[in-house]
C-alpha positions as CSV (number, residue, x, y, z in Angstrom):
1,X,179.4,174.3,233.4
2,X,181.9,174.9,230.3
3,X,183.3,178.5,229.7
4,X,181.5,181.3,229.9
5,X,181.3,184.2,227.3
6,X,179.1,186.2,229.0
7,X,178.3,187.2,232.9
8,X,175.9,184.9,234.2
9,X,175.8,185.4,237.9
10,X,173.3,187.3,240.1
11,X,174.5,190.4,242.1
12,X,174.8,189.4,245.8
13,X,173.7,190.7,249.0
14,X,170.9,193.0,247.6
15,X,168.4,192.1,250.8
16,X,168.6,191.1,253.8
17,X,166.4,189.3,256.7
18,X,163.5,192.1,256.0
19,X,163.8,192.4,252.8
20,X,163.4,188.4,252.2
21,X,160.4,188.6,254.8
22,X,158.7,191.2,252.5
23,X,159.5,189.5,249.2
24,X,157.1,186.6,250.5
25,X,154.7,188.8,252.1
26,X,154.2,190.9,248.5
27,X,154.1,187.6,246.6
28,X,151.3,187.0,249.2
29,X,149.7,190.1,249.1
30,X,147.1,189.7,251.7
31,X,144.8,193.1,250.6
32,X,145.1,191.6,246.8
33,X,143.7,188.3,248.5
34,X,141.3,189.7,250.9
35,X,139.8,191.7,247.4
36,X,139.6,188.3,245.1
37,X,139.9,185.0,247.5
38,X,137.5,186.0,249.8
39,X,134.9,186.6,247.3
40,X,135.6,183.4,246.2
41,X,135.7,181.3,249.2
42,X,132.6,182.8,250.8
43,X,130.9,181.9,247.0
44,X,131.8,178.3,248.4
45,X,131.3,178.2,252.3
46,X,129.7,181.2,253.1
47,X,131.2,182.9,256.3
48,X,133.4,179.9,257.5
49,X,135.9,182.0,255.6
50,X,138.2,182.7,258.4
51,X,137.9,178.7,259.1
52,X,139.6,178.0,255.8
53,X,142.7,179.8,256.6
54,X,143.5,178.6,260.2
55,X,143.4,174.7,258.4
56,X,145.3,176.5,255.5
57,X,148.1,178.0,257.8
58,X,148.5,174.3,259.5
59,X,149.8,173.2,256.0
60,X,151.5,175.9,255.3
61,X,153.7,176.3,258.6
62,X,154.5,172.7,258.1
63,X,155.5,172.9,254.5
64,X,157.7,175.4,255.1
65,X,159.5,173.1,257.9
66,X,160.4,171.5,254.8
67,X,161.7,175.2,253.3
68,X,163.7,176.0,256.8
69,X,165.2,172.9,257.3
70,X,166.9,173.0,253.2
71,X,167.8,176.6,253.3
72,X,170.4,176.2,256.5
73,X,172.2,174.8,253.8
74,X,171.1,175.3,250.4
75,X,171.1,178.4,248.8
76,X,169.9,178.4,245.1
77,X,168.1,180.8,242.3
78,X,165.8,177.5,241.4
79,X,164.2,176.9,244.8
80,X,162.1,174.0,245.3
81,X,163.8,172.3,242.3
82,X,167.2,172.7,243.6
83,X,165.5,171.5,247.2
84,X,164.1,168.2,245.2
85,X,167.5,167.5,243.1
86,X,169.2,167.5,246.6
87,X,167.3,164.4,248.0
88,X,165.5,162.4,245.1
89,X,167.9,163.4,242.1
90,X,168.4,165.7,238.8
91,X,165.5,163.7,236.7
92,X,162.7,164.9,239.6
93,X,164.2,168.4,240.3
94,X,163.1,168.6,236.6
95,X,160.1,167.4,236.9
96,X,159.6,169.4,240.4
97,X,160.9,172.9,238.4
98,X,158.6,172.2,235.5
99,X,156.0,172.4,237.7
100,X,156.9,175.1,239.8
101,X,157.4,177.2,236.3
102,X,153.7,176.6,235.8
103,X,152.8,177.3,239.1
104,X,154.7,180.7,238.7
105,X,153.0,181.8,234.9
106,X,149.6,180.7,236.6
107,X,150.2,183.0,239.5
108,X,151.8,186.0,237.1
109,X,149.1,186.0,234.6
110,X,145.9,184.6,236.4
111,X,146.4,186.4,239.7
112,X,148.1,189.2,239.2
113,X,146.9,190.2,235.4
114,X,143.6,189.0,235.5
115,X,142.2,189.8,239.0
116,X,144.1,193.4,239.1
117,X,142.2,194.4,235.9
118,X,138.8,192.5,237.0
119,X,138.5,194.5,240.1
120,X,139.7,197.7,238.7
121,X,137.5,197.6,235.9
122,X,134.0,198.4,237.6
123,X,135.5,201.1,239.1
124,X,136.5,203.5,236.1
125,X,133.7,204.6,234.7
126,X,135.1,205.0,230.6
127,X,135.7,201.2,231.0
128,X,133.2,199.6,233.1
129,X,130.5,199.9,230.2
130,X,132.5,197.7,227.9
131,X,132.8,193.7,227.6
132,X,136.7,193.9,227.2
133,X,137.0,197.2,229.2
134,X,139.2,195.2,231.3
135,X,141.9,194.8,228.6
136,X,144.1,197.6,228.9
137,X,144.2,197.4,232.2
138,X,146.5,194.4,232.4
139,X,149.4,196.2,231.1
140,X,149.5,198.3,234.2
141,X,150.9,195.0,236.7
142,X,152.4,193.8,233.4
143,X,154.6,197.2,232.6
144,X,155.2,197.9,236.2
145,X,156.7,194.4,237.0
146,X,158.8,194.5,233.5
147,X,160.5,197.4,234.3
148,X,161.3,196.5,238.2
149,X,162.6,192.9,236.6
150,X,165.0,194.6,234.4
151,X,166.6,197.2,236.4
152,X,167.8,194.0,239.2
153,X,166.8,193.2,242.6
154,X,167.4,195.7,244.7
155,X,165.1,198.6,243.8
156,X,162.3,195.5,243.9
157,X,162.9,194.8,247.3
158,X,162.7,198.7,248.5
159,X,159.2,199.2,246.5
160,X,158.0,195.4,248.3
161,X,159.1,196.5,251.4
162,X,157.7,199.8,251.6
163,X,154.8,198.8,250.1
164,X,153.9,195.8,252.2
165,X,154.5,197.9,255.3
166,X,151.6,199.8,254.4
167,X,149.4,197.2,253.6
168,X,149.8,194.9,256.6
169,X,149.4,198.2,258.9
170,X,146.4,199.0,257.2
171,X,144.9,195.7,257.0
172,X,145.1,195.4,260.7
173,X,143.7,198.9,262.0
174,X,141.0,198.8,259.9
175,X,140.0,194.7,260.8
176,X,140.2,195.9,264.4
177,X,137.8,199.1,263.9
178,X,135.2,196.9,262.0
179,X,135.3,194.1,264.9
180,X,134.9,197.3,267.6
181,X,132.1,198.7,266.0
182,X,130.2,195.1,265.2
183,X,130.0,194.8,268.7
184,X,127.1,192.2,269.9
185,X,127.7,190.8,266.2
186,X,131.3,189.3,266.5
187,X,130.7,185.9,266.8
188,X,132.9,182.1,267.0
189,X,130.8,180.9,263.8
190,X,133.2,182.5,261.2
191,X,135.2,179.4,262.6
192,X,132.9,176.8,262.1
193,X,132.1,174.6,259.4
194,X,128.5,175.8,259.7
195,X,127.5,173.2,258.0
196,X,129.3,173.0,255.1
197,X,130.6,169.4,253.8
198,X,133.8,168.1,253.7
199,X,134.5,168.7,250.1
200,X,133.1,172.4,250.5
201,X,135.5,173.0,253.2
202,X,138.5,171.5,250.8
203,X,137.5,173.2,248.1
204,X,137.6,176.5,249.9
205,X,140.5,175.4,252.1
206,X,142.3,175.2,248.2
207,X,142.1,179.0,248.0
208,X,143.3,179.7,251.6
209,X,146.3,178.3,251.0
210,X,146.6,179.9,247.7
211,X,146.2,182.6,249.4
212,X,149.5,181.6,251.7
213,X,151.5,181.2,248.6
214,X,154.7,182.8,248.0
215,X,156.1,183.1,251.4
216,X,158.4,180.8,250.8
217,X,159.3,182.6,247.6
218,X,162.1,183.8,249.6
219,X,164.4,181.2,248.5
220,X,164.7,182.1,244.7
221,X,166.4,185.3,245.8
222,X,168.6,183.6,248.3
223,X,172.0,183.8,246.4
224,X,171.0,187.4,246.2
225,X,170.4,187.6,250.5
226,X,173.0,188.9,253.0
227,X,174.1,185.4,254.7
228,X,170.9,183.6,253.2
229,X,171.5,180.8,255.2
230,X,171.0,182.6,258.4
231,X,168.5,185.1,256.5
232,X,166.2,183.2,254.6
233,X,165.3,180.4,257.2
234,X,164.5,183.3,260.0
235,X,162.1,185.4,257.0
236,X,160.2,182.2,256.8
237,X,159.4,181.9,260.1
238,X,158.4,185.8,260.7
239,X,156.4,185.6,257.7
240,X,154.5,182.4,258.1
241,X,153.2,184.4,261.6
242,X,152.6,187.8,260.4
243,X,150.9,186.3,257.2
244,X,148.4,184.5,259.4
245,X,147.6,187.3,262.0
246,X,146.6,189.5,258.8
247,X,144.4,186.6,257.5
248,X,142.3,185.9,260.7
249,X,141.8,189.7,261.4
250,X,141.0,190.4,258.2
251,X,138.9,187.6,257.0
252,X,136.9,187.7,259.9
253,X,136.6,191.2,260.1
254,X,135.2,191.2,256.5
255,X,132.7,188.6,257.2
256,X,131.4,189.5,260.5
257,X,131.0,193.8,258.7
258,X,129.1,192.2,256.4
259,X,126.8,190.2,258.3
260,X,127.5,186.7,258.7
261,X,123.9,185.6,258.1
262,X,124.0,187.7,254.6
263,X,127.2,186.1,253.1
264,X,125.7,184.7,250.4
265,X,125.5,187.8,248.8
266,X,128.9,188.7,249.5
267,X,129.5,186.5,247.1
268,X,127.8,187.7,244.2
269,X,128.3,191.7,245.0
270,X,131.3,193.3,243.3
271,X,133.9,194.4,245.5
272,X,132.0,193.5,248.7
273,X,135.3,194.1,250.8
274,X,135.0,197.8,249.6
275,X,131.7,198.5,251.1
276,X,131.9,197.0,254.1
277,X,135.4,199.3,254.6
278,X,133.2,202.5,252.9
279,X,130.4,201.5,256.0
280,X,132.7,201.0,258.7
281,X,135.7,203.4,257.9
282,X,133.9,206.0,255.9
283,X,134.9,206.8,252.1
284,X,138.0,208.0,252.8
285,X,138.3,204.4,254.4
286,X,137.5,202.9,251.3
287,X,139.3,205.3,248.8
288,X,142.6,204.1,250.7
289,X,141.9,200.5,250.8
290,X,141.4,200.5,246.9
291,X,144.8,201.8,246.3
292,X,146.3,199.6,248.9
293,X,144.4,196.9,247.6
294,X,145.6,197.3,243.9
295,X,149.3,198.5,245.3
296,X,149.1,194.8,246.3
297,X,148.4,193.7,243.3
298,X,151.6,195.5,242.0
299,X,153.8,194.6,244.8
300,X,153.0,190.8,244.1
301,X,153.7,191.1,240.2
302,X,156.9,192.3,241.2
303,X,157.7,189.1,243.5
304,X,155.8,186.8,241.9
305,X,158.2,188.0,238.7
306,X,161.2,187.9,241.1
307,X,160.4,184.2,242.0
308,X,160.0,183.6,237.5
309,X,162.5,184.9,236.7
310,X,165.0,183.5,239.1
311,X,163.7,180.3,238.8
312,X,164.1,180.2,234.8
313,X,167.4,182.0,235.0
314,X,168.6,179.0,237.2
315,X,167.3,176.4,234.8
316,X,169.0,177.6,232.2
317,X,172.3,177.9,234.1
318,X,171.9,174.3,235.1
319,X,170.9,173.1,231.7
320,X,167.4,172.0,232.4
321,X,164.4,173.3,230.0
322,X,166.0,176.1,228.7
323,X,169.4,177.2,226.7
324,X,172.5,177.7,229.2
325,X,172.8,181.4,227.0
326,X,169.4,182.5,228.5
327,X,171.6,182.4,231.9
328,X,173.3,185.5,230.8
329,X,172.6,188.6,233.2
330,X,172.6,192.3,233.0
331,X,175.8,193.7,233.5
332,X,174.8,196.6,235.5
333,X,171.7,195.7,237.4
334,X,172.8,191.6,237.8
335,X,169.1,191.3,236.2
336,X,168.4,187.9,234.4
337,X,167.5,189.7,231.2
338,X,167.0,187.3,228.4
339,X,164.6,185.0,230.7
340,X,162.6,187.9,231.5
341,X,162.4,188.8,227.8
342,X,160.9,185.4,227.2
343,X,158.8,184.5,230.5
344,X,156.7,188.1,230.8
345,X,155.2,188.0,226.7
346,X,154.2,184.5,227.5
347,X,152.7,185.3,231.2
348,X,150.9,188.5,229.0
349,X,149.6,186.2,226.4
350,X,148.4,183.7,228.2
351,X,146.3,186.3,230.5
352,X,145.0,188.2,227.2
353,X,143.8,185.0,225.7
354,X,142.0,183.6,228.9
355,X,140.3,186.8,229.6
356,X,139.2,187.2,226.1
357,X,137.9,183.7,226.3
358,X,136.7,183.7,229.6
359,X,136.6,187.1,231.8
360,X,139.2,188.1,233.7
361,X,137.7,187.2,237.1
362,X,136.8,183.8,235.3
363,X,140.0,183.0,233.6
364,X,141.9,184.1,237.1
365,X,140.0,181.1,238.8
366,X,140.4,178.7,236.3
367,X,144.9,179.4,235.8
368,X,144.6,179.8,239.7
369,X,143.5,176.4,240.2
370,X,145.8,175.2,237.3
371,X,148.8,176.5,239.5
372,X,147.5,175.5,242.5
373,X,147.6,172.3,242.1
374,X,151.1,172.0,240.4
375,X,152.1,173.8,243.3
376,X,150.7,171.2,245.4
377,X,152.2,168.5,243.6
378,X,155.7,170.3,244.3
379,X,155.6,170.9,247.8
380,X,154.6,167.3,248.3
381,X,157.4,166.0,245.9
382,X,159.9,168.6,248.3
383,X,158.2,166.9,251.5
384,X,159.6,163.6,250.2
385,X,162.6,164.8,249.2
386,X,163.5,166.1,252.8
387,X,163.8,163.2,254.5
388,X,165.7,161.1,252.0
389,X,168.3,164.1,251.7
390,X,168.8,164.4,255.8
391,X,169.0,160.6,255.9
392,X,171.5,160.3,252.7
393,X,173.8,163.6,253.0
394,X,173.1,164.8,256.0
395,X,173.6,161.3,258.3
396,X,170.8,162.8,260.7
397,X,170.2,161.3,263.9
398,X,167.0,159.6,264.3
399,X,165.3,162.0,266.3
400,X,165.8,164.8,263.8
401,X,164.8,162.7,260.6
402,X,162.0,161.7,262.6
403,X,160.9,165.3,262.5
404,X,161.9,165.6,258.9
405,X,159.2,163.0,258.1
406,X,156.2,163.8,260.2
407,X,156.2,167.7,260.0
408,X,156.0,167.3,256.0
409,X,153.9,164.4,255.9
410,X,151.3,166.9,258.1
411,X,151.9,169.0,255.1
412,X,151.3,166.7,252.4
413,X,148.2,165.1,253.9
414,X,146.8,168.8,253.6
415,X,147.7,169.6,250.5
416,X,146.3,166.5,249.2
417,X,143.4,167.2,251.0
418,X,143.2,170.5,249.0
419,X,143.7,169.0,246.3
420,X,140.7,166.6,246.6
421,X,138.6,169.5,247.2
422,X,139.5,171.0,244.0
423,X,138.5,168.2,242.3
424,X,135.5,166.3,244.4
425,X,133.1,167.3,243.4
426,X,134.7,167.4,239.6
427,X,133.5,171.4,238.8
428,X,131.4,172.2,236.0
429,X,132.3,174.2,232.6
430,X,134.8,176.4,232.4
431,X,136.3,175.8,235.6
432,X,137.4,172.2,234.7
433,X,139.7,173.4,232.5
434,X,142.2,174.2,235.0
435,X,142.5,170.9,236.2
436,X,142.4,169.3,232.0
437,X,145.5,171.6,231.5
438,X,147.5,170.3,234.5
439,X,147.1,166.8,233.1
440,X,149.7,167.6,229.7
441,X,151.7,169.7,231.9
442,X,152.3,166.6,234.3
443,X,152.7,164.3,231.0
444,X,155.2,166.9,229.5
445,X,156.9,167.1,232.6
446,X,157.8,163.6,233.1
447,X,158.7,163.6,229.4
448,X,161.0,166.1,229.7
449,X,162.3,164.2,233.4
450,X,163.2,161.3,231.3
451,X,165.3,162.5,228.5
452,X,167.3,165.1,230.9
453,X,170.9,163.7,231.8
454,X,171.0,162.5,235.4
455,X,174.3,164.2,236.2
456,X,173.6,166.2,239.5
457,X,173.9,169.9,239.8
458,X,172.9,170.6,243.1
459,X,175.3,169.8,246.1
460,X,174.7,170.4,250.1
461,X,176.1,173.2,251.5
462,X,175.8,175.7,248.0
């Protein structure tokens, strides 16, 4: 690495096993998804919502097989990349963390930003009557997750903790009091295709596993866990099975409140999730899902800026993309300041400039899909790369490699399958443009692959 002049190192053991399990649940943020994804899934397949998630979660569990099996014995600030470099090499850990950074500024400024202000927005009044009343309102997630960056890990992880604690309690009484009081209405069809195509279902299926994102966020703070390698692999599996028991309660709760003959119109109502609460729970219901609901959005800025900012500050210890100086670190709070000084303007420019062009709810969709699908691209390059790492450092018995292939080849198959939906059928004006963008990011990123020296960084057992 060359001598150092300055402290570049994260400060250890500043979480544990819970604390790793709520960093991917916040990046998550299941009442931030139920709020935004819903809407937009039910725009798409009408009440087979809930459907959509239990395909997504067979993806997900099996891609993060693939983040299980590399954290027993990798434990690195870059994540996927450092996973990737491991089996296939330094030129597609590049390529792999070029993606993932997209992924990442996608997620910070289209999810976060963008759907935090859009849903806010109708609700105050002084702002609701304007076309860019939404505006200020991004500088709420945007300030809040600055500050939480800055000041180092630790005081992150107590306000994710706390705050998903809440949320998942909440989301689960008040799925089962709606599903009580349907009564005769509760129904299997929520996990039907009811007649929805193939590409439909994809397309939808696209946004459930968006909605699944992050939970394996986890290992970009893994040089900063208590024993991460006995951590980080036991957080993934708690959250890959509380994540999922929130989604089916609450998805179908949602959709069966509202009437599952009537979803269309779910669709195109603002804020649906909010009156069926307000029918079923009463105002005070409602009044606390709103401020759970944008809690979640803030307690996903701050993991979603975690995961960024780790995952920059890694690059640019290992000399890939950016300047070994923006390693450097705060002295105090062990904070990768000079990557978060560059990362969060960008992530608030690019949200300023697609609401302005777009909407915020709009522009959201359209970076969503951008980041989807370079987050698809990642895990299936990771899938690859886990096999050819047990096979070539590992010396794994056949038995175990054989598991090492199927379990993410399950994984890829779906994600490829979301990624077909997201394309077939090609979408109309504006919301091709997410899926233009990813094409230069993908040509940059092999660019950038190609001129990067080959000499490995990552070894097994860090």
């Amino acid at each position: 690495m060359g001598d150092k002049t300055f402290n570049n190192e994260l400060k250890a053991r500043s979480g544990g096993l819970w604390s790793a399990v709520f960093q991917g649940m916040a990046f998550v943020g299941p009442a931030a998804t139920a709020a935004s994804f819903f809407v937009v899934e039910a725009a798409v397949v009408g009440p087979s919502v809930p459907l959509t998630y239990m395909i997504a979660v067979l993806g997900v569990a099996c891609a993060m097989y693939m983040n299980y099996r590399f954290s027993q014995r990798i434990s690195h600030a870059g994540g996927y990349y450092a996973f990737v470099e491991a089996g296939l090499g330094k030129r597609m850990g590049v390529f792999s963390g070029w993606l993932y950074l997209f992924n990442l500024l996608g997620a910070v400024s289209g999810f976060v930003m963008l759907f935090f202000a859009g849903i806010l927005w109708p609700l105050i009044p002084v702002l609701s009557g304007y076309t860019y009343g939404w505006l200020p309102l991004i500088f709420i997630p945007f300030t809040i997750m600055f500050v939480f960056l800055y000041r180092g890990l630790k005081p992150s992880l107590y306000y994710t903790t706390i705050g998903s604690i809440i949320e998942i309690t909440f989301l689960i009484l008040m799925s089962l009091i709606i599903i009580i009081k349907v009564g005769p209405a509760n129904s299997v069809l929520p996990f039907t295709a009811t007649g929805h195509s193939f590409s439909a279902i994809g397309l939808a299926t696209v946004f459930a596993i968006l909605g699944y994102v992050g939970l394996g966020s986890m290992i970009t703070i893994s040089e900063e866990t208590h024993e991460p390698k006995k951590n980080i692999p036991k957080a993934i599996l708690i959250a890959v099975v509380l994540s999922f028991v929130v989604y089916a309660f609450s998805s179908y709760a949602l959709v069966v409140g509202w009437g599952i003959n009537d979803m269309g119109s779910f669709a195109t109502t603002s804020n649906p999730g909010f009156i069926v609460v307000e029918k079923y729970l009463g105002l005070i219901g409602m009044v606390i899902f709103i401020l759970i609901t944008l809690n979640s959005f803030i307690s996903e800025s701050i993991a979603q800026g975690n995961a960024f900012s780790r995952v920059g500050y890694a690059m640019a210890r290992d000399r890939m993309i950016f300047p070994y100086s923006w390693s450097e670190t705060h002295t105090k709070y062990g904070s990768p300041k000079k990557i978060i000084a560059f990362e969060m303007p960008i992530s608030l420019a690019v949200a300023i400039i697609a609401g302005i062009l777009f909407g915020p709810f709009t522009a959201a969709t359209i970076l969503t899909t951008m980041n989807g699908i370079s987050l698809y691209i990642v895990h299936i390059i990771s899938n690859i790369s886990l096999p050819v790492w047990g096979k070539l450092k590992l010396k794994t018995k056949v038995t175990d490699l054989s598991l090492m292939i199927f379990i993410p080849l399950v994984a890829s198959v779906i994600y490829i399958f979301a990624i077909y939906g997201s394309i077939i059928p090609f979408p109309g004006y504006p919301f091709d443009i997410g899926i233009y963008l990813i094409i230069p990011v993908i040509i940059s990123g092999i660019i950038i692959a190609l001129v990067t020296k080959s000499k490995a960084t990552i070894k097994d057992g860090e």
